[in-house]
N, CA, C and O atoms as a GROMACS GRO file, in nm:
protein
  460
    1UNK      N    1   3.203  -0.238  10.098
    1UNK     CA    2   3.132  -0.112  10.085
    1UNK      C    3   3.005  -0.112  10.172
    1UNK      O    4   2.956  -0.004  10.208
    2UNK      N    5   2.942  -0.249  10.212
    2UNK     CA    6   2.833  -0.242  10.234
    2UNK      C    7   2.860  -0.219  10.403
    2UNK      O    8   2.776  -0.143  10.452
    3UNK      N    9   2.962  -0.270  10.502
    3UNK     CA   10   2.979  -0.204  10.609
    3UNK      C   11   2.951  -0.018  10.630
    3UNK      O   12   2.878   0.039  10.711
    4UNK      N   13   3.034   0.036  10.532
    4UNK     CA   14   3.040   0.153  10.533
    4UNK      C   15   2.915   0.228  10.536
    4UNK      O   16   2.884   0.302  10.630
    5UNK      N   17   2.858   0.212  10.456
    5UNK     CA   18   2.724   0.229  10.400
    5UNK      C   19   2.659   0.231  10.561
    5UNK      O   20   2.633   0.334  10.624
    6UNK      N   21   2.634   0.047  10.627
    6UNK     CA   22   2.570   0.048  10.696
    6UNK      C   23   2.641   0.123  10.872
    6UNK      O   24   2.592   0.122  10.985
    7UNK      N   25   2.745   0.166  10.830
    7UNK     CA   26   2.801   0.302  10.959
    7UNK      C   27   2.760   0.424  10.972
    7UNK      O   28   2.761   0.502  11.067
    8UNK      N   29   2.721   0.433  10.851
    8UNK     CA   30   2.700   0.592  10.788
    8UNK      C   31   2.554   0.584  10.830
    8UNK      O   32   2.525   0.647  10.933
    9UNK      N   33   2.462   0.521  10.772
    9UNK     CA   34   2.315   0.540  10.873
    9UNK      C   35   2.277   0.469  11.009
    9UNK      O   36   2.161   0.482  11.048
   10UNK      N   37   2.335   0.422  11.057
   10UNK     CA   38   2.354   0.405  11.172
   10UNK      C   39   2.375   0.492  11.260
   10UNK      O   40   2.305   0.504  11.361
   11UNK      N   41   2.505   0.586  11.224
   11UNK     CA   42   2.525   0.744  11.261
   11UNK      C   43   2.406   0.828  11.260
   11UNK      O   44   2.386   0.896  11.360
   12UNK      N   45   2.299   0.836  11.134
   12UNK     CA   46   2.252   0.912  11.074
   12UNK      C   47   2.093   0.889  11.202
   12UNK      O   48   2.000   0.963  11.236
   13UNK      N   49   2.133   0.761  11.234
   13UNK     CA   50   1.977   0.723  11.298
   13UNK      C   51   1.984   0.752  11.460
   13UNK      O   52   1.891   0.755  11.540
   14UNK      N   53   2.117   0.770  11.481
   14UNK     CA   54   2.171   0.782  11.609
   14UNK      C   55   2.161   0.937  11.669
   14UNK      O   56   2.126   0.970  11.782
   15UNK      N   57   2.204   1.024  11.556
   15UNK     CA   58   2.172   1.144  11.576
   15UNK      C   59   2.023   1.182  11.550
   15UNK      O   60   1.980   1.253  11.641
   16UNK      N   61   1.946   1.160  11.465
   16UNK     CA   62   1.794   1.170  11.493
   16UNK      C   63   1.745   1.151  11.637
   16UNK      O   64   1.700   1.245  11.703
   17UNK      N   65   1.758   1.002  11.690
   17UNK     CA   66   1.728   0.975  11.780
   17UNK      C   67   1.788   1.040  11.927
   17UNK      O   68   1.714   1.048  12.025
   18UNK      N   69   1.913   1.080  11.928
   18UNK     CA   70   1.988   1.183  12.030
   18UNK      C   71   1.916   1.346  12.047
   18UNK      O   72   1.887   1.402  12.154
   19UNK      N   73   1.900   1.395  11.921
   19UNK     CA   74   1.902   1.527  11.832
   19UNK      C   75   1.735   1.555  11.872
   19UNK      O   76   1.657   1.486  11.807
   20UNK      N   77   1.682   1.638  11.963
   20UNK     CA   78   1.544   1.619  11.972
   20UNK      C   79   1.507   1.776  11.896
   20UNK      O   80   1.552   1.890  11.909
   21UNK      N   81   1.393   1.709  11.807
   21UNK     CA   82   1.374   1.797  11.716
   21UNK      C   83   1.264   1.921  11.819
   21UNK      O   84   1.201   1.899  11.922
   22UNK      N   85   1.276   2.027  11.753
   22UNK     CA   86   1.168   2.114  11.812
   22UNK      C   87   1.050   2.091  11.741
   22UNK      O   88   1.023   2.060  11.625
   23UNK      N   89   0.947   2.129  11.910
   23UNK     CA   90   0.812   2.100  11.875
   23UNK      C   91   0.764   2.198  11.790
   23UNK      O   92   0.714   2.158  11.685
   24UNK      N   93   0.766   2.304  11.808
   24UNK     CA   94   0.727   2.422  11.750
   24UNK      C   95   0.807   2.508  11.763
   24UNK      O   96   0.911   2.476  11.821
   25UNK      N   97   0.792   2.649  11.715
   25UNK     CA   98   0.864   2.796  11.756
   25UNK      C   99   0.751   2.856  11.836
   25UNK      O  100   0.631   2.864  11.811
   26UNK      N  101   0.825   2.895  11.944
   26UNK     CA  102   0.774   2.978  11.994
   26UNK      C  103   0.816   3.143  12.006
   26UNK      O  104   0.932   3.183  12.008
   27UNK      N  105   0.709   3.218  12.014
   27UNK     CA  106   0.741   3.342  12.014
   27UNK      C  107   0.702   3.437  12.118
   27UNK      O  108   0.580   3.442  12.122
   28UNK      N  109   0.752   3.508  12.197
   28UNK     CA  110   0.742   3.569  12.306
   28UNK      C  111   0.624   3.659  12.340
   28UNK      O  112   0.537   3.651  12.428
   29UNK      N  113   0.656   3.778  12.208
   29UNK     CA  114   0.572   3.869  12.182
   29UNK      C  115   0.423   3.821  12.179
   29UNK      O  116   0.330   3.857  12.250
   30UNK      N  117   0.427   3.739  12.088
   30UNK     CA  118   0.293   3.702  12.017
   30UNK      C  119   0.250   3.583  12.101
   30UNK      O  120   0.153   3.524  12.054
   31UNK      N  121   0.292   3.540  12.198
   31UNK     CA  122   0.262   3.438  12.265
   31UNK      C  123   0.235   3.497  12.437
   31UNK      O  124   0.181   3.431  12.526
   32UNK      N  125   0.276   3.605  12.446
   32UNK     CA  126   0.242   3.693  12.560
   32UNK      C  127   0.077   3.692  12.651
   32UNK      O  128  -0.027   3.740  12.606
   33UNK      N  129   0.089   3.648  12.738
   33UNK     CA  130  -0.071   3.656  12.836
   33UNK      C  131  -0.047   3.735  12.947
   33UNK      O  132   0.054   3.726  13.017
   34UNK      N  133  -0.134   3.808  12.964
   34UNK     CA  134  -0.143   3.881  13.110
   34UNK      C  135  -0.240   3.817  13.196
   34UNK      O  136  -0.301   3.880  13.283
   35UNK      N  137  -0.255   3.697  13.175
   35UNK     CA  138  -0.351   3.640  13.244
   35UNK      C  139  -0.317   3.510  13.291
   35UNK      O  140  -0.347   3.461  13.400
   36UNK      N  141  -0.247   3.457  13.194
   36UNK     CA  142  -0.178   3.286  13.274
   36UNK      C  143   0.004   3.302  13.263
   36UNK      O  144   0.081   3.334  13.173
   37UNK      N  145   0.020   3.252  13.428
   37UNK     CA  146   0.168   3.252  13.412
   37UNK      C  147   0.170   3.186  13.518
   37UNK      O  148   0.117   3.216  13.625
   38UNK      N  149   0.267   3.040  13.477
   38UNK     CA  150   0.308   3.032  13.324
   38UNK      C  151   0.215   2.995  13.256
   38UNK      O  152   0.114   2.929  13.276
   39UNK      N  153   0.275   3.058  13.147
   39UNK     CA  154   0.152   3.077  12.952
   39UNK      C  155   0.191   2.979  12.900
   39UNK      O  156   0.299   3.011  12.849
   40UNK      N  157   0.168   2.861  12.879
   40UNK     CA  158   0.181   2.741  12.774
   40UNK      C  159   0.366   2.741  12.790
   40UNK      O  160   0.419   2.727  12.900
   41UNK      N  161   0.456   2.759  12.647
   41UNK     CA  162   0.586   2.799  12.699
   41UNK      C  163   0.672   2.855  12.793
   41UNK      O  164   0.763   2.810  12.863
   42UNK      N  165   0.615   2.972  12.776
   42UNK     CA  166   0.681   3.066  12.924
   42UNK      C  167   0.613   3.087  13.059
   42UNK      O  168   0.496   3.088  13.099
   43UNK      N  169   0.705   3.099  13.099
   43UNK     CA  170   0.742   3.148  13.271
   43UNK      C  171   0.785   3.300  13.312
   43UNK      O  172   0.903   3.330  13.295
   44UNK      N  173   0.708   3.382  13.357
   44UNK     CA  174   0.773   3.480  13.414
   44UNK      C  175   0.843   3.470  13.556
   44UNK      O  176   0.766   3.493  13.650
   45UNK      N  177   0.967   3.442  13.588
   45UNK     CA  178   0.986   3.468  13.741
   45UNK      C  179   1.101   3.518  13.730
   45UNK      O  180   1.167   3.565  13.636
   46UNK      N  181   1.124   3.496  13.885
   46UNK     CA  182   1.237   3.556  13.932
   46UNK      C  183   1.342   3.447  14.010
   46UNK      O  184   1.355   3.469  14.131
   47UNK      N  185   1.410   3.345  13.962
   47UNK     CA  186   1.478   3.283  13.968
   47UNK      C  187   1.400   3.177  13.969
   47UNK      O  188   1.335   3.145  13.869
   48UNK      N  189   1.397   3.108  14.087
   48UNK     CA  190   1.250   2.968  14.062
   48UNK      C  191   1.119   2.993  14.088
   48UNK      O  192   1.042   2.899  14.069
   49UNK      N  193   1.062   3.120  14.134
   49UNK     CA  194   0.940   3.211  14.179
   49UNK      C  195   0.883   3.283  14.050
   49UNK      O  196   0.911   3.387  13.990
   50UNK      N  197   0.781   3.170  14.036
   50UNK     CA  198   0.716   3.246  13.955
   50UNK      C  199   0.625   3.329  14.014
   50UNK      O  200   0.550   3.303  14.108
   51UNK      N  201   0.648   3.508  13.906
   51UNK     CA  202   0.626   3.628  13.947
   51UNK      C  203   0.450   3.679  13.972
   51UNK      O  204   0.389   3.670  13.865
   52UNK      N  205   0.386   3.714  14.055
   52UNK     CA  206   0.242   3.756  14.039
   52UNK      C  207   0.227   3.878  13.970
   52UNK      O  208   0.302   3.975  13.975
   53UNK      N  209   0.100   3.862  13.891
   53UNK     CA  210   0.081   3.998  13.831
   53UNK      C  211  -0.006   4.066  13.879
   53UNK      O  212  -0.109   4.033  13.939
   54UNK      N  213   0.052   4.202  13.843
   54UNK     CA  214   0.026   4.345  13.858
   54UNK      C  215  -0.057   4.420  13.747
   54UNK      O  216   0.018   4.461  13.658
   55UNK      N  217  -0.186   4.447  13.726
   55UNK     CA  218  -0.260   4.499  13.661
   55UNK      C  219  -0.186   4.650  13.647
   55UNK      O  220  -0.198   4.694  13.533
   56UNK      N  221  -0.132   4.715  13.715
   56UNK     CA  222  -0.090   4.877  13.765
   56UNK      C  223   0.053   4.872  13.775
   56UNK      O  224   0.088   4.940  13.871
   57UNK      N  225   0.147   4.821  13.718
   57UNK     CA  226   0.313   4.804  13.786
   57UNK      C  227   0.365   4.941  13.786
   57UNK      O  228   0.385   4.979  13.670
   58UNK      N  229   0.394   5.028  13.874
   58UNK     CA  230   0.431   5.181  13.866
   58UNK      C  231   0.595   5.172  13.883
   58UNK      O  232   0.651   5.276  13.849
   59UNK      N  233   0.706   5.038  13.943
   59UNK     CA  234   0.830   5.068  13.985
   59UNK      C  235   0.862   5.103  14.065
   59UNK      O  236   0.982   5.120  14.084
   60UNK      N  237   0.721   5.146  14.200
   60UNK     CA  238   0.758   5.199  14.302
   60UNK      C  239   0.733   5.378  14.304
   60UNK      O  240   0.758   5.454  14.397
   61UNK      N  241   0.685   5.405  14.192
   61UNK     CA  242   0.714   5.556  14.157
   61UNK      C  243   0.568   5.561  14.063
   61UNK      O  244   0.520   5.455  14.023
   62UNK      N  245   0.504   5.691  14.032
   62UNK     CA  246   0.414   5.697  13.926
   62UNK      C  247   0.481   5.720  13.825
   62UNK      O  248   0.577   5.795  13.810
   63UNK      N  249   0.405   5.624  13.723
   63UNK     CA  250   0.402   5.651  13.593
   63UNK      C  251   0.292   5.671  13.533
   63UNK      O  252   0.188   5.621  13.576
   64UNK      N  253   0.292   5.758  13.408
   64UNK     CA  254   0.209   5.824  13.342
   64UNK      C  255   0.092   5.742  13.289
   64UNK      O  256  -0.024   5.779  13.306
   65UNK      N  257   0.121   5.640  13.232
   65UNK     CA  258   0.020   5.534  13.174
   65UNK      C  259   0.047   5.425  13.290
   65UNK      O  260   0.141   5.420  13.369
   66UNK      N  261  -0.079   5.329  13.274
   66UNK     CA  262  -0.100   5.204  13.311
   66UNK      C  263   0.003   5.095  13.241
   66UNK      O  264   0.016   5.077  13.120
   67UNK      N  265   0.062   5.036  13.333
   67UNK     CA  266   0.149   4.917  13.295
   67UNK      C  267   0.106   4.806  13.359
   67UNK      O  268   0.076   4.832  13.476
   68UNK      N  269   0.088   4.676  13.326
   68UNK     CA  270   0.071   4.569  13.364
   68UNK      C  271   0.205   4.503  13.333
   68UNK      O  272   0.287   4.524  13.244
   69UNK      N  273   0.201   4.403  13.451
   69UNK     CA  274   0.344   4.377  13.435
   69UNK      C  275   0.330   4.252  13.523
   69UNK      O  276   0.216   4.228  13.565
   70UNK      N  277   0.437   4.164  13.557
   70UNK     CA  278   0.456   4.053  13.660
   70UNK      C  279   0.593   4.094  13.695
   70UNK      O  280   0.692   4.118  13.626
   71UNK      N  281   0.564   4.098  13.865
   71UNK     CA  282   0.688   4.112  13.942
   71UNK      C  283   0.649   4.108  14.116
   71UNK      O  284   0.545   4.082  14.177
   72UNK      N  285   0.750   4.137  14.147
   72UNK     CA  286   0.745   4.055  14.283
   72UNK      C  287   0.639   4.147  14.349
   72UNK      O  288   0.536   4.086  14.377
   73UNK      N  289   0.638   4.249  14.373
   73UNK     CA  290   0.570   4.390  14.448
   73UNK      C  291   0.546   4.495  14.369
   73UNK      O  292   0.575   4.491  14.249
   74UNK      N  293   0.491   4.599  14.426
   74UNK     CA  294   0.482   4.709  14.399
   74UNK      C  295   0.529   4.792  14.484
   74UNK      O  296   0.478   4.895  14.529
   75UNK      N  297   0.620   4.748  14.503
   75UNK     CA  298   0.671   4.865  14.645
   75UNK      C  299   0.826   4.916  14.614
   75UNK      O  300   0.918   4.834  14.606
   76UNK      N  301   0.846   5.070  14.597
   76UNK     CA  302   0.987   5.097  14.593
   76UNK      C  303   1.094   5.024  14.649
   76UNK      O  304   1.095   5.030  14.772
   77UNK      N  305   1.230   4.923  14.574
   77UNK     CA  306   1.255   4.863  14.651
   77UNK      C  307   1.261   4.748  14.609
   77UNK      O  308   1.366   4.713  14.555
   78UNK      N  309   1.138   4.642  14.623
   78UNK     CA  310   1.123   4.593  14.565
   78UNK      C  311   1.004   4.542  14.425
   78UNK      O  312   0.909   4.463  14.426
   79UNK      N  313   1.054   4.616  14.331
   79UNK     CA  314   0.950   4.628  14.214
   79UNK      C  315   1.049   4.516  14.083
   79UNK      O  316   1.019   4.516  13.964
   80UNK      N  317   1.134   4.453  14.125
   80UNK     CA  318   1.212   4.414  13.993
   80UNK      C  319   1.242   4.310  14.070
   80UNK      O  320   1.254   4.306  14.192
   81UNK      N  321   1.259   4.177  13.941
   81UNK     CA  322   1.220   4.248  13.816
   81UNK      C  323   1.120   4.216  13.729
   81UNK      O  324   1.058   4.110  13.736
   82UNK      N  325   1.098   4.308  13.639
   82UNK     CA  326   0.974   4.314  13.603
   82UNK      C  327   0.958   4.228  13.512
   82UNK      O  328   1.066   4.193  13.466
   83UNK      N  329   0.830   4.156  13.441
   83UNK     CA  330   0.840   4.148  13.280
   83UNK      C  331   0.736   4.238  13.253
   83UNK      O  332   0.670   4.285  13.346
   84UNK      N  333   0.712   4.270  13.129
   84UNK     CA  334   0.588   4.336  13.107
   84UNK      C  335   0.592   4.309  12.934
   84UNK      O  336   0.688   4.251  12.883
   85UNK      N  337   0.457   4.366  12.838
   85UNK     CA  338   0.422   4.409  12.734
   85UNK      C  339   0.382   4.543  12.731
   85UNK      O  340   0.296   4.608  12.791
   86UNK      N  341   0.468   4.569  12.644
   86UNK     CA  342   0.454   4.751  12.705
   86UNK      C  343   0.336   4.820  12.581
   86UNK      O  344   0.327   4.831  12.459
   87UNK      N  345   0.248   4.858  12.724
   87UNK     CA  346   0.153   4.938  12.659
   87UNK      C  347   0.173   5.073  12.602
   87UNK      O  348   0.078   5.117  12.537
   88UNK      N  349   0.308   5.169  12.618
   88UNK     CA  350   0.341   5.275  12.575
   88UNK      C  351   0.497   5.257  12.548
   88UNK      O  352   0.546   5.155  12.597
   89UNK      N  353   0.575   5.336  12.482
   89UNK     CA  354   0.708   5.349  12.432
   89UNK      C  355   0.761   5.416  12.579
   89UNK      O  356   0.701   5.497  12.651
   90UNK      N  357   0.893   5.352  12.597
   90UNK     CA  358   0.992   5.376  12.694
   90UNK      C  359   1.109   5.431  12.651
   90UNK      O  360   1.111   5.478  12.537
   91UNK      N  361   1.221   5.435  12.727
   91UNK     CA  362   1.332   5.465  12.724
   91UNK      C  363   1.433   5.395  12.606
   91UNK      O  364   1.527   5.462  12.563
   92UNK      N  365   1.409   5.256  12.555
   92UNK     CA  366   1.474   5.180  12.471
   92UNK      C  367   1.378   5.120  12.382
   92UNK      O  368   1.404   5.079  12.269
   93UNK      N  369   1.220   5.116  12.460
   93UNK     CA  370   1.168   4.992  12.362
   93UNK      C  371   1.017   5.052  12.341
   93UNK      O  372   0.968   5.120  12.432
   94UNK      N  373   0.931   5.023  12.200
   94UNK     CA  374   0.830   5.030  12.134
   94UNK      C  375   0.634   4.990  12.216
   94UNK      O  376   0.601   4.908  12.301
   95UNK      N  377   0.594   5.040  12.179
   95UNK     CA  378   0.462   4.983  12.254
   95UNK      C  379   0.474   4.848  12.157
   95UNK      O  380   0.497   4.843  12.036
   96UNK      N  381   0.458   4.765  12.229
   96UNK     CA  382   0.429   4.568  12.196
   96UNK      C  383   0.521   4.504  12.239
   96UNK      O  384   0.520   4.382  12.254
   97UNK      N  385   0.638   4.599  12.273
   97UNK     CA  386   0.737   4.497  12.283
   97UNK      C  387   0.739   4.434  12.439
   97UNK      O  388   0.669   4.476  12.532
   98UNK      N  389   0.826   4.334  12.444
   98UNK     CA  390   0.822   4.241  12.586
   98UNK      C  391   0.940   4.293  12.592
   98UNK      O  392   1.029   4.319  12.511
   99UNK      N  393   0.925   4.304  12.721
   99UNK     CA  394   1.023   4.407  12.831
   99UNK      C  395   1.044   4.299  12.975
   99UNK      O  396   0.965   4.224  13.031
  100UNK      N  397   1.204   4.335  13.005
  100UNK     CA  398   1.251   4.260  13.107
  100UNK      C  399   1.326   4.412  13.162
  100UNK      O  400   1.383   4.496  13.092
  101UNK      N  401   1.298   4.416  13.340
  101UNK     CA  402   1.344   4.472  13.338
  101UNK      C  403   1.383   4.449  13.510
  101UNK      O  404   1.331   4.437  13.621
  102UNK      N  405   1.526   4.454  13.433
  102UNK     CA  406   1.585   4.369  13.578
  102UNK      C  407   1.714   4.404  13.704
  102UNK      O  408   1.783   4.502  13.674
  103UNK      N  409   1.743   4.351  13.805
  103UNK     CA  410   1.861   4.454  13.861
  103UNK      C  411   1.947   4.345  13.918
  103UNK      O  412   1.903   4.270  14.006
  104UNK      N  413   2.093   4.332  13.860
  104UNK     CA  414   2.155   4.261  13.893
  104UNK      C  415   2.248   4.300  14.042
  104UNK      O  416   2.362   4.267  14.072
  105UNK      N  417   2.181   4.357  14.093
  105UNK     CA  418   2.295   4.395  14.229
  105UNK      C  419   2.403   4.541  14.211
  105UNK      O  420   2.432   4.631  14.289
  106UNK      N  421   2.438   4.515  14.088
  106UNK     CA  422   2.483   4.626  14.066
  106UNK      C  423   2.452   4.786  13.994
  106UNK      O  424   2.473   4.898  14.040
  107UNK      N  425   2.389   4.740  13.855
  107UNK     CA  426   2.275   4.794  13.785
  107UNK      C  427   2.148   4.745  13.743
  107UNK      O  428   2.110   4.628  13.751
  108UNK      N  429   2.100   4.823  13.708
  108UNK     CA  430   1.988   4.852  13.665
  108UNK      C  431   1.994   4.780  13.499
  108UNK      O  432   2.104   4.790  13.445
  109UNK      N  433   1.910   4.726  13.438
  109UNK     CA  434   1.952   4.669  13.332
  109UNK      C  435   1.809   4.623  13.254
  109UNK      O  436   1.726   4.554  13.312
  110UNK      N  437   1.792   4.663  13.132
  110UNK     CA  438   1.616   4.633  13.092
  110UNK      C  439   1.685   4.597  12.935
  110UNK      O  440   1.769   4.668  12.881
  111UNK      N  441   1.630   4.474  12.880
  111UNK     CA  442   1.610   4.430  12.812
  111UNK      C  443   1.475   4.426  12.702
  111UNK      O  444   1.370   4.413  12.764
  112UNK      N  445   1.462   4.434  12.576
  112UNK     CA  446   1.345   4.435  12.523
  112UNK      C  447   1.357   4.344  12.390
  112UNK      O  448   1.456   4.344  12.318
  113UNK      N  449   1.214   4.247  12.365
  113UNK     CA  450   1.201   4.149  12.269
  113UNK      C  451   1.118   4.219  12.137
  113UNK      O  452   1.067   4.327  12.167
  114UNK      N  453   1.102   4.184  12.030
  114UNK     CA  454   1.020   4.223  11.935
  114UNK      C  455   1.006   4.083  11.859
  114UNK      O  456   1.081   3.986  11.868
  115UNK      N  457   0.869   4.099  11.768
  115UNK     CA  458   0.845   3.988  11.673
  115UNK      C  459   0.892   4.002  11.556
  115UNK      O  460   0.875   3.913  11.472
   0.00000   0.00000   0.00000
């Protein structure tokens, strides 16, 4: 019995040690900076480029309110893709929420996070 026993935590110590526990949770929303990027956890970019920010992100086009955002330009064209914390309600998503908003070649495609 006592083999068994000593297989069973052996296993048990093997997966601890494999199994890397998380440091913390992190949360997007609430962990959001318009000022350092990358912010402790996250990264805003655009594949391995991380994105500069934009105090004013308009899309290339005016918009009504001020958006701050990180993305490549401000120039029609190339404005995506974006991240942002949206200071006003959009098309899909809430003022607070973290907004991706991105273009895969084919469409147009925006994603949004909440806490």
């Amino acid at each position: 019995m006592k083999p068994v026993w000593h297989a069973i935590i052996a296993v048990i110590l093997v997966i601890l040690v494999i199994v890397p526990m998380p440091a913390s949770a992190y949360d997007l929303v609430s962990d959001w900076s318009n000022s350092e990027n990358p912010n402790g956890p996250w990264s805003y970019r655009e594949g391995t480029t991380i994105l500069p920010f934009d105090p004013s992100w308009t899309a290339g086009v005016s918009f009504p309110v001020v958006q701050p955002a990180y993305q490549p330009s401000n120039v029609a064209g190339n404005f995506l893709p974006a991240w942002f914390k949206a200071t006003s309600s959009g098309a899909d998503w809430q003022t607070g929420d973290v907004v991706v908003d991105t273009n895969d070649g084919l469409s147009r495609r925006t994603r949004h996070f909440r806490s």
